[in-house]
C-alpha positions as CSV (number, residue, x, y, z in Angstrom):
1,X,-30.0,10.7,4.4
2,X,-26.8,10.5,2.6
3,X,-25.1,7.1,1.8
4,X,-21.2,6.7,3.0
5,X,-20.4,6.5,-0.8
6,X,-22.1,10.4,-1.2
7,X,-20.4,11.5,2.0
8,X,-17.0,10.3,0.7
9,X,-17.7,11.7,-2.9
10,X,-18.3,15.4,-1.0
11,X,-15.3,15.0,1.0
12,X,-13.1,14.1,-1.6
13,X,-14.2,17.0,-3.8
14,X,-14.0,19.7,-1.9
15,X,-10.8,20.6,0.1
16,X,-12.3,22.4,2.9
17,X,-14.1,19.0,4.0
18,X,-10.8,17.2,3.6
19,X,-9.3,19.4,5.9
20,X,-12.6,18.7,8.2
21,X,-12.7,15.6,8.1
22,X,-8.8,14.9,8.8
23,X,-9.6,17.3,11.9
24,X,-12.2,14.6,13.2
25,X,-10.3,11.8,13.0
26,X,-7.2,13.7,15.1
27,X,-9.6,14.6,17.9
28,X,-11.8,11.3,17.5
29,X,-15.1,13.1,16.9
30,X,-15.5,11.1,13.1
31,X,-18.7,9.8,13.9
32,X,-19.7,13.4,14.9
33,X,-17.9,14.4,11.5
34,X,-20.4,11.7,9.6
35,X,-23.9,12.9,11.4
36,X,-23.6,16.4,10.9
37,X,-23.4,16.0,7.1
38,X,-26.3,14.2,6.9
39,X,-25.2,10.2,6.8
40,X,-26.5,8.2,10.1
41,X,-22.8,5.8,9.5
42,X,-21.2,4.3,12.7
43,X,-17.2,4.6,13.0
44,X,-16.6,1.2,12.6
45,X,-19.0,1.4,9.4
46,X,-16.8,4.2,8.3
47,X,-13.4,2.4,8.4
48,X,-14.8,-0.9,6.3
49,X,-15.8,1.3,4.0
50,X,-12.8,2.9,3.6
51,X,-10.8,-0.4,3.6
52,X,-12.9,-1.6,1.0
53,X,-12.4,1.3,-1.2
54,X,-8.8,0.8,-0.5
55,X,-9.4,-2.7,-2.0
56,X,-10.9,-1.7,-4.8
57,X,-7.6,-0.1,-6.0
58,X,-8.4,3.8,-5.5
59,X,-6.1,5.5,-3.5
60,X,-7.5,6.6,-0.2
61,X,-4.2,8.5,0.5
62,X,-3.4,12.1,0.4
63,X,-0.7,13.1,-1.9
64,X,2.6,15.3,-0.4
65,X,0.6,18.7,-1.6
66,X,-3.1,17.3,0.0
67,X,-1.2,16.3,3.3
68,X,1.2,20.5,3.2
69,X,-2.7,21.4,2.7
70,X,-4.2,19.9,5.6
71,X,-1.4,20.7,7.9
72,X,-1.2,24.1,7.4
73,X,1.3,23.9,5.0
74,X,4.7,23.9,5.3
75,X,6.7,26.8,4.2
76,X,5.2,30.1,6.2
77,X,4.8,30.8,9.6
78,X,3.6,34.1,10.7
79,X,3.1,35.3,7.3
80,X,6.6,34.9,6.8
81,X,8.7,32.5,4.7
82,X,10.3,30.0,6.5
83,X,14.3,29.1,5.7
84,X,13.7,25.9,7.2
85,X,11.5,24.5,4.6
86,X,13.4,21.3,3.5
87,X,14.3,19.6,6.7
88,X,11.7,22.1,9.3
89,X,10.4,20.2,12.2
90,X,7.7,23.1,12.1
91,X,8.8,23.7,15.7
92,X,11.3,26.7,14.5
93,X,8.5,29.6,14.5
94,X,10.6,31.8,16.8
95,X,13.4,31.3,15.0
96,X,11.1,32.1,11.8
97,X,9.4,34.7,12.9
């Protein structure tokens, strides 16, 4: 059974798991998330864990590229460049597309 520090040290290697894990925690389905990668961690265990790395001093934050990333990114819709990139509410796909 993993430990939360091994589940965190996967996630925050691997992109893909990132994106995962964001995806949990915007449905609510984290502590599913935890259990099926092997770490028996409650919610609540999950989030003082993560306040207490955030203590510690090591950014727990995803930088403006991580964050494009795990939203799908922010300059294509449809395949095709957007021309709405700067200020794009990312609500402007028929007009995009």
């Amino acid at each position: 059974m993993k430990s939360l520090q091994d589940l965190y040290s996967e996630v925050k290697g691997d992109d893909a798991l990132k994106r995962s894990f964001v995806e949990a925690m915007r449905a609510g389905v984290v502590e599913d998330f935890i259990k099926g990668h092997g770490c028996e961690a409650t919610t609540e265990e999950l989030r003082e864990y993560l306040e207490g790395q955030s203590r510690e001093g090591e950014s727990i934050e995803l930088s403006a590229d991580e964050l494009a990333d795990v939203a799908g990114g922010t300059s294509y819709y449809c395949g095709e460049p957007c021309s709405h990139t700067d200020d794009c509410s990312g609500t402007c796909i028929s007009d995009c597309c």
